[in-house]
N, C-alpha and C positions, 0 to 999 in steps of 0.2 A: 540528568545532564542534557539528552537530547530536547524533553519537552519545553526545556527551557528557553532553549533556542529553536525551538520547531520552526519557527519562520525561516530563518538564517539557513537552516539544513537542509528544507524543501528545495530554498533556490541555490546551494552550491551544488544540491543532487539536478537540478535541473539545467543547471549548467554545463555541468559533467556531463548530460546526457546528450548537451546540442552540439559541446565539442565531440566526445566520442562520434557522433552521426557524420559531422564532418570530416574528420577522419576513416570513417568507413568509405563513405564519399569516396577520397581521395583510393582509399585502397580499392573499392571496385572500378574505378578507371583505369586504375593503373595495372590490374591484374587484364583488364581485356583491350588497353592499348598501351600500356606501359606509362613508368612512371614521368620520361621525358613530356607525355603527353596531355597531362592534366590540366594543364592553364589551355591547351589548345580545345582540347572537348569539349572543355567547359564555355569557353568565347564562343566556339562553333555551333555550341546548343540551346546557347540564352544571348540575347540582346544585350541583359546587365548579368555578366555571371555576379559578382558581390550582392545582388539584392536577392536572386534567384536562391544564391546559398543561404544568405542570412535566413530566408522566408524558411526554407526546407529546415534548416538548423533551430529556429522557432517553433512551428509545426510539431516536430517530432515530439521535443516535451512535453508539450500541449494536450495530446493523443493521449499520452503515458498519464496529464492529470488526470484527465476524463475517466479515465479506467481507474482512477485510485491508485495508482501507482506510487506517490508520492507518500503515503499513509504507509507507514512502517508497522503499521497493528494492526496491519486493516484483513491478514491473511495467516491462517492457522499452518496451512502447509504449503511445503516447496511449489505440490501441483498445482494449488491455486492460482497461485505469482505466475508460475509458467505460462498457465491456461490465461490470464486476462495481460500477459506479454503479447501472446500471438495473438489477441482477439486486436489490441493496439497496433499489432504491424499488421494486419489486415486491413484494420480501418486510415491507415496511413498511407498504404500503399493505393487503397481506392481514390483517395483524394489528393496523394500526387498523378497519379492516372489519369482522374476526373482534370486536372489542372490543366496538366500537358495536351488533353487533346482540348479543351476549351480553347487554350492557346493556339492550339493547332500547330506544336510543336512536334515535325516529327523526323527535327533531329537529333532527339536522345535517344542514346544506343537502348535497345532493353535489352539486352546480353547484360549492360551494367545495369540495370535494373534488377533483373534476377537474382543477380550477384549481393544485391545492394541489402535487398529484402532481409533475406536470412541472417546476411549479417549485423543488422540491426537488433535481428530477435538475437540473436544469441550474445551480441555486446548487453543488451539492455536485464538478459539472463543471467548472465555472469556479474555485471555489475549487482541486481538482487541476489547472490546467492552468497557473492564474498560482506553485504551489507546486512544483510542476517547475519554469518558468523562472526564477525565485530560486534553488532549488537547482543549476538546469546554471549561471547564473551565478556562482554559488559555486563551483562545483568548477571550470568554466573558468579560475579565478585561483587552484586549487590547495586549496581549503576543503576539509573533509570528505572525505578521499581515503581509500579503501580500499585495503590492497593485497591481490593476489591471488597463489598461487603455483599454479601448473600443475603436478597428477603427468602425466606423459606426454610424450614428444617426437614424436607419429605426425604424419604431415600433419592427422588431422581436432584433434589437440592446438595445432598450430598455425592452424587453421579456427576454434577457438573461444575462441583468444585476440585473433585480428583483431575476431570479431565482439564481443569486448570493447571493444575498444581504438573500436569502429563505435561505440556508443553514450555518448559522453561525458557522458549524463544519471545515468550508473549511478553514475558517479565511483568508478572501480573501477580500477585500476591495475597490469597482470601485470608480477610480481618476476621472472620468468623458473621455469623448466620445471625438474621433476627424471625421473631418464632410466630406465627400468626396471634397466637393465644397464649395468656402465661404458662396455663396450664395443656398446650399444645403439644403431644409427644413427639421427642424430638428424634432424628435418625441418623445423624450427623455427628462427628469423630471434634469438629472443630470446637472453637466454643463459642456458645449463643450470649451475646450482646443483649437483646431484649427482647421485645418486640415489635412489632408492627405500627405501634402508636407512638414510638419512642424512636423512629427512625429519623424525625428532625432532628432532635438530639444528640443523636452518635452523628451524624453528617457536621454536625457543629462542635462538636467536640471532638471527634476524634480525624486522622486525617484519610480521607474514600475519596480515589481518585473514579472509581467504576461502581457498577450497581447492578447486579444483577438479579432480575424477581424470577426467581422457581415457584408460582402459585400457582393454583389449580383454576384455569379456565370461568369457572362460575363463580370467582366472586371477580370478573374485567371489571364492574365501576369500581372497587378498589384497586385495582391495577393501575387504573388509568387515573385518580388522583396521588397515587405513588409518582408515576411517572412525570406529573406534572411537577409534583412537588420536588422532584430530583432535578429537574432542569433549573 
């Protein structure tokens, strides 16, 4: 459902996130001068406050693409999302910094500034955290399902499809495994499709939204016409 629209969702998630900024906006002026005071701040600290906000309200999603933010698959756990949230308001908060003193602007409070920071990371937190449990909700009743096909039958091929199968937030779903050799021993629970010669064929026949090769290092120039060939 989502990948369908994957365009369509990146920009209403990114719009979400320029309004939410502007509203924290509003909420850190108004916590350190009140709320009567926010159209005055804001004249009193920019030349055009309307362009100055639009810029900051642009900016900020911007940040969050760079970092992959927008990629709803892009991250196994909560702490990852967390960790490349703050690494985003760090690098946003440099280059609103970087701005203001370009401009030599130094009537923006940083009292509201302080304020402003943190509260970015934790709208843009919160906003990741209720957008995972909508989407594990979704795919727990079968929405949005990936599938995945496994090249390799090694135990660590069957190691990292368990750990698939471990995160049902990924909504990732392993087809079963293709086997170096027909006569390859296999180590895996799931079921093996073919082989390794015969993986154009399942890719065209059958429906693999992902790919992943579990092979052993020393045969990479196979690896690397796999990989071409899957793109």
């Amino acid at each position: 459902m989502i990948r369908r629209y994957g365009i369509a969702f990146r920009v209403l998630l990114a719009i979400a996130d320029g309004a939410t900024a502007v509203v924290l906006l509003v909420v850190a002026i108004a916590a350190r001068f009140g709320i009567d005071s926010v159209r005055d701040v804001l004249a009193f600290a920019f030349t055009d406050p309307i362009i100055a906000v639009a810029t900051y309200a642009v900016v900020w999603p911007f940040v969050l693409w760079t970092k992959g933010l927008y990629r709803h698959r892009a991250r196994w756990t909560v702490r990852g999302e967390v960790g490349d949230v703050l690494r985003a308001v760090v690098i946003f908060a440099t280059i609103v910094l970087s701005l203001l003193f370009a401009s030599k602007n130094a009537d923006a409070s940083r009292i509201v500034l302080i304020i402003l920071f943190p509260l970015l990371a934790v709208g843009a937190i919160v906003t990741r955290l209720l957008l995972r449990r909508v989407l594990f909700m979704l795919r727990t009743r079968g929405h949005n399902t990936r599938f995945m096909l496994i090249l390799g039958t090694t135990p660590q091929s069957q190691a990292f499809a368990d750990l698939v199968d471990g995160h049902p937030t990924l909504g990732l779903e392993v087809i079963g495994h293709l086997s170096e050799e027909a006569d390859t021993p296999s180590s895996v629970t799931r079921p093996t499709l073919g082989t390794l010669d015969q993986v154009e064929d399942i890719l065209h026949g059958r429906v693999v939204d992902e790919v992943a090769i579990c092979l052993p290092f020393d045969g990479s120039s196979r690896i690397d016409d796999l990989v071409r060939l899957c793109e």
